[in-house]
N, C-alpha and C positions, 0 to 999 in steps of 0.2 A: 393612520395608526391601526396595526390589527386587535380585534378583538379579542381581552382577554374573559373567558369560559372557566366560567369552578364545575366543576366536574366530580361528581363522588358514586357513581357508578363507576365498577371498572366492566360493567359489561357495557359498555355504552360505543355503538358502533363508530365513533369518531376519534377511538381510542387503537383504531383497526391497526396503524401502521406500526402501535409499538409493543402490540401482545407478542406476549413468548419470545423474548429477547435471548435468552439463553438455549432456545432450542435452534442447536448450530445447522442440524438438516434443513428443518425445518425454513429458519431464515437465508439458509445459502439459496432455497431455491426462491423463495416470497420475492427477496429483496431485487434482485435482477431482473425477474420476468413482472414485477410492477414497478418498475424504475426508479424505487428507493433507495437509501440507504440510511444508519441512524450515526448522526455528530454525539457524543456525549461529552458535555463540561463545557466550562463559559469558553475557553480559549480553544477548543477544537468547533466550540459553533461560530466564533466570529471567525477562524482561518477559512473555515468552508465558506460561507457570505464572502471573504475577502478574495476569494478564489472563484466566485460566481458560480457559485451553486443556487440553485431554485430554492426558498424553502416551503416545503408543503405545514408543518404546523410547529407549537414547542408543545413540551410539556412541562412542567414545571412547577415547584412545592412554591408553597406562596412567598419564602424568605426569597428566590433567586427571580420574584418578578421585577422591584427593583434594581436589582443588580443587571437584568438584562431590559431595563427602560429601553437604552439605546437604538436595540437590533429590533424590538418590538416596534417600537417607532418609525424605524425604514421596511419592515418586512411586513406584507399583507398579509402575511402567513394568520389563521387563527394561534391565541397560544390558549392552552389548556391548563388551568393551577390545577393543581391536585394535592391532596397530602402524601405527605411519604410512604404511607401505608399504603395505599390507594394505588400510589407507582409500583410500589411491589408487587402488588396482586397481580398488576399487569402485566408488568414486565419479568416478570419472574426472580428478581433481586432486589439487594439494597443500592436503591438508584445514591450513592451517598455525596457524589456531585453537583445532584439537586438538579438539572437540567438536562434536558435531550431536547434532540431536532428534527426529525425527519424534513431528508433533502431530496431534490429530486436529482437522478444521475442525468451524465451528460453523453452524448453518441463519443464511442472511443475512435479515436484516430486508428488506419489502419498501420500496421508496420511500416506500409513503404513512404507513407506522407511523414512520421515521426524520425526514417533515417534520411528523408532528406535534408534537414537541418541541423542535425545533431554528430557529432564527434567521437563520445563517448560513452557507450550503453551499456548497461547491463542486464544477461539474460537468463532466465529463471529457469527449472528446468523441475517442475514435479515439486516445487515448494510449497507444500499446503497447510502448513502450520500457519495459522494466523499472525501468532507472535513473530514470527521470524520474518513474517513479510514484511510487519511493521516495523520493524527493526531494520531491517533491509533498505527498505523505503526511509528512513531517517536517515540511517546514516548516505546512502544515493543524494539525499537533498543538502545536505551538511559539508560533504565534499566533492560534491560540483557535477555528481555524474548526468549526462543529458536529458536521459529518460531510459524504459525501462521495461523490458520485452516479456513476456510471458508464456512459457510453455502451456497448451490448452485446458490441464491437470492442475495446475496452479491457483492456490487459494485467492478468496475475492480481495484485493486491496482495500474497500469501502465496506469489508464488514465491519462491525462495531469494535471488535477486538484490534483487528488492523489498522486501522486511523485512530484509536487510543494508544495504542503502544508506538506510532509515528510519530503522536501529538500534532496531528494534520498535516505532516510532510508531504504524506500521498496526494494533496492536492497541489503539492507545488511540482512535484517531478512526472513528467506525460507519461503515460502507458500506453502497449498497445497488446492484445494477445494473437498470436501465432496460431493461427487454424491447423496446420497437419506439421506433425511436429517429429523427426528433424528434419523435415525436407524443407519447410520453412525458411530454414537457416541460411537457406541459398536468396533468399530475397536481402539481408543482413550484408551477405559476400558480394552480391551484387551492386551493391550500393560501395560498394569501396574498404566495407571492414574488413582488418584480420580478426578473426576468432578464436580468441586465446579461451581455452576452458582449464578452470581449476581443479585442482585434485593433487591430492596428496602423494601419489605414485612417485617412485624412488626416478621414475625413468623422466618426469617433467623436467623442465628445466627451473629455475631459479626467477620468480617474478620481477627480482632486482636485475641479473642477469637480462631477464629479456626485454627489459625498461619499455614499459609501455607505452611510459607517458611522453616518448618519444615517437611512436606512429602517428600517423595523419588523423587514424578513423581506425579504433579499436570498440571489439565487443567484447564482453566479456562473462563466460557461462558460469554461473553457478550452481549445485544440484540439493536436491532434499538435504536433510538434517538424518546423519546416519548413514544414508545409499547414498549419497553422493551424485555426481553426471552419470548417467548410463552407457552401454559398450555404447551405444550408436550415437549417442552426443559427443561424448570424448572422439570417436573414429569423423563425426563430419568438424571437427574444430582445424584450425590451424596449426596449432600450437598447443602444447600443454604447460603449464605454468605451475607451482606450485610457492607455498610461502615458508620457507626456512624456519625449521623449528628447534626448540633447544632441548634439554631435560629430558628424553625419551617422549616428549608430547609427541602424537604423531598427527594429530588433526584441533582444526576449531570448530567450535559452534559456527554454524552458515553466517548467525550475523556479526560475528567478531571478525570471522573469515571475509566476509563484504565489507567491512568497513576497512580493516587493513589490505583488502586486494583495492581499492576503490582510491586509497590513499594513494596508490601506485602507480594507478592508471593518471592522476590527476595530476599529480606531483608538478607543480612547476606553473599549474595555467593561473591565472591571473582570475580569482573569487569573481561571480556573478553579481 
């Protein structure tokens, strides 16, 4: 059973992996080049345990120690009670979940070992809004898609914001990112996919029209929130797709946009 520590300094260096939680720079670069990342709330720290993540400690207000007896009991991890005030200081918010984790990350699979298994992908293209990844990555695990490609600009999936707005989807769906990016894309086409890229242009075709969920081995590109795929992602795709809209709408948010292109690409396979 790990050790649970009260803790009422927050300058206390064992406190290291979870200061300055809100500073988004700052933690884009901590978190990856020390191979962390932070779970917050009971059900996104048991999905990472269940998903075999390492965990390196908790933190935790003293109401949520029984509540997490359980994971405390299989994880060697130290946990650390603190008061809420205490986590504040540290963390730079109202931790008001009452729990965090720091996990250790895992080595990412490269692109070509993740499309040799998989059918149906989805590919990012300069998405760095955190919400919208974790939104992305929820609805990806919800409707069936395989895993899930990253253009090099693309925001962390395991930042804090990302796996809270997935509510730990991103652990169930494989990632890989794409080192030079669009030529990459030809490792993707190599392996058997067509590359259908979204966009809203008059000139795509119809995603019902091009019925995806009838190819063998489809990717599928989506672009930032606003700019959309770039002239060089659209120009290396296969196809252009778009999703029929009504009312003068002429576009969606990326992740309403992903959940209903993802619908389409799936349509028909038989649930995981």
């Amino acid at each position: 059973m790990a050790d649970i520590i009260t803790i009422d300094d927050p300058a206390d260096p064992r406190l290291h992996d979870y200061t300055g939680l809100t500073d988004v720079e700052l933690r884009r670069r901590r978190e990856p080049a020390e191979g962390l990342f932070i779970a917050e709330g009971e059900k996104v720290i048991r999905r990472a345990r269940h998903a075999g993540y390492e965990m390196r400690s908790m933190l935790l207000s003293a109401k949520w120690v029984d509540v997490m007896r359980d994971v405390i009991e299989e994880a060697p991890a130290p946990v650390y009670a603190v008061s809420p005030e205490l986590a504040e200081r540290v963390t730079g918010y109202h931790v008001h979940r009452g729990a965090l984790a720091s996990m250790q990350r895992k080595p990412l699979p490269t692109a070509a070992e993740l499309l040799r298994t998989t059918r149906r992908v989805a590919v990012m293209e300069a998405v760095n809004d955190h919400t919208n990844i974790g939104a992305i990555f929820r609805s990806a695990a919800a409707l069936g898609m395989d895993a899930v490609l990253l253009s090099p600009d693309c925001a962390d999936p395991l930042y804090r914001r990302s796996v809270k707005v997935s509510m730990g989807a991103v652990f169930s769906v494989p990632y890989a990112r794409l080192e030079t990016w669009p030529r990459d894309l030809e490792i993707v086409r190599e392996a058997g996919f067509r590359i259908l890229a979204l966009t809203p242009d008059e000139k795509a075709t119809s995603i019902d029209a091009a019925a995806p969920h009838r190819l063998d081995r489809v990717a599928l590109m989506l672009g930032a929130e606003g700019s959309g795929l770039s002239t060089r992602a659209l120009m290396a795709a296969d196809e252009w797709v778009r999703i029929p809209m009504a009312h003068g709408i002429d576009s969606l948010n990326v992740g309403a946009a992903a959940a209903v292109s993802f619908y389409a690409v799936t349509a028909g396979r038989p649930p995981a």
